[in-house]
C-alpha positions, -999 to +999 in steps of 0.1 A: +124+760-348+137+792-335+135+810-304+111+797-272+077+807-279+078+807-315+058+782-336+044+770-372+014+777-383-006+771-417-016+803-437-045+801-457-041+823-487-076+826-494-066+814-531-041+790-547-017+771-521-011+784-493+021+786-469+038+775-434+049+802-415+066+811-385+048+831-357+052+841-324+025+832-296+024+849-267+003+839-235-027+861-249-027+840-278-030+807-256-060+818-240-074+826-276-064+795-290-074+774-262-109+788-264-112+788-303-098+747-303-127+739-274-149+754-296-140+735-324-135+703-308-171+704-298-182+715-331-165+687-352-171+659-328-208+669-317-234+651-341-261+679-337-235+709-349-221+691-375-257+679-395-261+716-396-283+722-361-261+737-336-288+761-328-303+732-306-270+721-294-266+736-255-229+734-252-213+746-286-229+790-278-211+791-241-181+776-259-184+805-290-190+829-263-162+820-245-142+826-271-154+859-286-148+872-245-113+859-248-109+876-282-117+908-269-099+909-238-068+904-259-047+934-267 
């Protein structure tokens, strides 16, 4: 796949297909990532956030907030 620390990802184009692409994450971009996939996790698996309510869900804000602090203590 190339050199240690480089991976594939899925590019969404925004329109028409879109592409696989090569980038490189860095340990900033684990923290990120690792925030942003608990947040989804919780957000695709919890009944409450997926019918549309997750303004009464307790656990899916922390998890959002977590990931906005982690987003902006990146470089």
């Amino acid at each position: 796949m190339g050199k240690p620390g480089d991976a594939e990802r899925w590019l969404d184009t925004g329109s028409g297909p879109g592409a696989v692409v090569r980038v490189r994450v860095t340990g900033v971009n684990h923290v990120v990532q690792a925030a942003y996939r608990a947040w989804l996790d919780h957000a695709t698996s919890c009944g409450t956030c997926r019918d549309g309510a997750a303004g009464e869900c307790t656990v899916v804000q922390p998890l959002w907030d977590a990931y906005q602090a982690a987003r902006q203590a990146a470089p």
